[in-house]
C-alpha positions, 0 to 999 in steps of 0.5 A, a space after each residue: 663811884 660812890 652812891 648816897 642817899 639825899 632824904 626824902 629822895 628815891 634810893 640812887 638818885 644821886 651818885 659821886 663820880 670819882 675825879 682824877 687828873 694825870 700828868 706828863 710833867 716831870 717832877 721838878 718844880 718851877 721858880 715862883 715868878 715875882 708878878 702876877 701869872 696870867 692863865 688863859 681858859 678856852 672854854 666851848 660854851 658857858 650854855 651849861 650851869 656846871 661850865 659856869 660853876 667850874 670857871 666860877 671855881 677855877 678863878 676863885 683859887 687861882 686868885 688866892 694862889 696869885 694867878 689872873 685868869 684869861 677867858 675866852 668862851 667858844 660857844 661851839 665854834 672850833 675856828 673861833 676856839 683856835 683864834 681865841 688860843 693864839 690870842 692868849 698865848 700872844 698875850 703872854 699866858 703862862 699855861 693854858 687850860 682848855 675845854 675843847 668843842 672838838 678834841 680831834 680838832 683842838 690838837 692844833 691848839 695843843 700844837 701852838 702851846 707846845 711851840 711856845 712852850 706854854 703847858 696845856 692843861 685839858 680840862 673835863 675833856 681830853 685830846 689824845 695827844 702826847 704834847 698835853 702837860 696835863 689833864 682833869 676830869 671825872 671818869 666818864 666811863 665810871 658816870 656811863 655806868 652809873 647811869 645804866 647801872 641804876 635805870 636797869 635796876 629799877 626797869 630790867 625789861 622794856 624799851 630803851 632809849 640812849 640820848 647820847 652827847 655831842 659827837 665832838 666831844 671824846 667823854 660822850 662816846 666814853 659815856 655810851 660806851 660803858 652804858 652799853 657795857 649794862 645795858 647789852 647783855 640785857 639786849 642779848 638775853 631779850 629783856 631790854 630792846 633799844 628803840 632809840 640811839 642817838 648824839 646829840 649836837 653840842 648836848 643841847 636840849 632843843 635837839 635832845 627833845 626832838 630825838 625823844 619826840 621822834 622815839 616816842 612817836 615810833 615806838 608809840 610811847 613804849 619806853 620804860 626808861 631814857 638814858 639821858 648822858 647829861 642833864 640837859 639832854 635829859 632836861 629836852 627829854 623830859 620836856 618831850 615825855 611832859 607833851 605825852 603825858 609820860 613824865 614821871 612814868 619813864 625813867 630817866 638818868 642824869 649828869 651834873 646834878 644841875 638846879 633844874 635836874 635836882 628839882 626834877 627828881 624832887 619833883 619825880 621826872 628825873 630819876 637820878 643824875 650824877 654828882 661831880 666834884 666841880 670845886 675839886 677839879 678846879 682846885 687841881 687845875 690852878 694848883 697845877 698852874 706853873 710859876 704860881 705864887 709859892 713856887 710848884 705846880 704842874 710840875 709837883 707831882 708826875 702821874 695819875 692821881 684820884 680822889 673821891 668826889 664830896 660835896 663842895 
C-alpha cells in the first residue's frame, strides 16, 4: 500500500491498494483465432460505482484486443448467476470471467466452465477452488489494514464500531480480519472498545445505515471512529451520524474512492477510502483473454504477479 496526499486534504485520506493477479495456466501460448473471440463477464450487481467503472474498463480493452464482451449481471442472486453462466458457455465464450455473489456457491460455475473446457477468470473475488485459470484483484488484506491503520492513528482510544461487508463475499472477511490484526492489540491493552461488529448483506447502505443506527443508539453516540469496509457501507453510516449530529465528528474509513466518498472527505465526514486501480485489473484480465487477437493470453505468463496502483 502506498499512502499519498491529495492537496487541500487531510494526511492519508487516500491510499493505493497493491494489485495482483495469479495464474494456473501453464506457460504456453494459445493460436490467435481468425474472428471475433466472444467473452462472457458474470457480474453480482452493477448497484456499485466501481463495478460499473470496471466492466466500462474491461470492454474497452478487449475491444482493442479484438474480443466482444458478454454481460450478465446477477444483482445478488446466486440461481440466476448460475443460469446466466450455462447461458454464456452455450453461446460459445471462449473464457469467462466472473464476479461471484457468493464464491462457495459460485464453484458450480467454475465446475460447468471446467467441462467445457472454457478457462474461468475470478475477477475481484476469489472462489477457492483449484479448477479457477486465473484470478485478479487488489490485496483485500492489505486495504483491511490500511483502513484500521489510519483510523487508529488519528483515534487510539475510544469506541469502535466495524461495518463489515456481505458475508457471501470472501474479500470481506479478508477485510475484517486484517482490521482486527489493528485493531486487537488496542482492545487487549483497553484503549479501544468495539461497541459494534456487524456484515452487512450484499454491502448495501440502507442495511449498513441501520447497523450504525443501532450502534449509535446503544452506545449513546460514544464512538470515536467507524471502520466502514467499502464506500457504501460507509456512505449508510454516515447518513445515520448526519441524523444525530455526529458526522464530521466521528472517523470513518473507506474503499473504492467512489464520487460520493470523495466529496464526503472534501466535505469533512469521510476520513479516508482507498484508491484501486480499476483500469489495471481490467487491462489484466483482457489481456488474459485466450485466442485474442495477436495470439497469448492467460496462458503467457504462469504465477503471481504485482503491481502498484497509480491513477488511471
Amino acid at each position: 500500500m502506498l499512502p499519498f496526499r491529495l492537496k487541500g486534504l487531510r494526511p492519508i485520506s487516500v491510499a493505493v491498494a497493491l494489485l495482483f493477479s495469479f495464474s494456473a495456466l501453464p506457460a504456453q501460448n494459445k493460436q490467435a483465432s481468425s474472428g471475433t473471440v466472444k467473452i462472457g463477464f458474470l457480474m453480482d450487481s452493477l448497484k456499485v460505482e466501481r463495478w460499473q467503472t470496471d466492466l466500462d474498463k474491461f470492454q474497452k480493452r478487449a475491444a482493442e484486443l479484438g474480443a466482444e464482451v458478454l454481460v450478465e449481471t446477477a444483482e445478488g442472486d446466486d440461481e440466476l448467476q448460475f443460469e446466466q453462466a450455462h447461458k454464456l458457455l452455450a453461446a460459445g465464450v471462449k473464457a469467462l470471467v466472473l464476479v461471484p455473489h457468493d464464491a462457495d456457491k459460485a464453484v458450480r460455475i467454475v465446475s460447468a466452465a471446467k467441462a467445457r473446457q472454457v478457462p474461468l477468470i475470478c475477477y475481484e473475488r476469489l472462489v477457492r477452488n483449484p479448477d479457477v485459470t486465473f484470478f485478479i484483484g487488489v490485496d483485500a488484506s492489505a486495504v483491511g489494514y490500511q483502513q484500521a491503520y489510519a483510523l487508529s492513528e488519528r483515534a487510539p482510544k475510544g469506541n469502535y464500531v466495524l461495518i463489515g461487508g456481505s458475508p457471501s463475499d470472501s474479500n470481506a472477511a479478508i477485510l475484517h480480519h486484517a482490521q482486527m490484526g489493528v485493531l486487537q492489540p488496542l482492545v487487549d491493552r483497553g484503549d479501544i472498545k468495539i461497541v459494534s461488529d456487524t456484515w452487512t448483506k450484499d454491502w448495501d447502505p440502507s442495511e449498513a445505515y441501520a447497523h450504525m443506527s443501532a450502534a449509535i443508539r446503544s452506545s449513546k453516540g460514544d464512538i470515536v471512529a467507524v471502520v466502514a469496509s467499502n464506500d457504501g457501507t460507509a456512505g449508510g453510516a454516515i447518513q445515520a451520524l448526519e441524523d444525530h449530529q455526529l458526522a464530521g465528528k466521528v472517523l470513518v474509513s473507506g474503499q473504492d474512492a467512489d464520487l460520493a466518498a470523495i466529496i464526503r472527505i472534501l466535505d469533512g465526514t469521510q476520513t479516508m477510502t482507498v484508491y484501486k486501480p480499476l483500469g489495471s485489473q481490467a487491462y489484466l484480465a483482457a489481456a488474459g483473454i485466450p485466442g485474442r487477437r495477436g495470439g497469448g493470453g492467460l496462458g503467457q505468463g504462469r504465477g503471481r504477479q504485482e503491481q502498484r496502483g497509480h491513477i488511471d
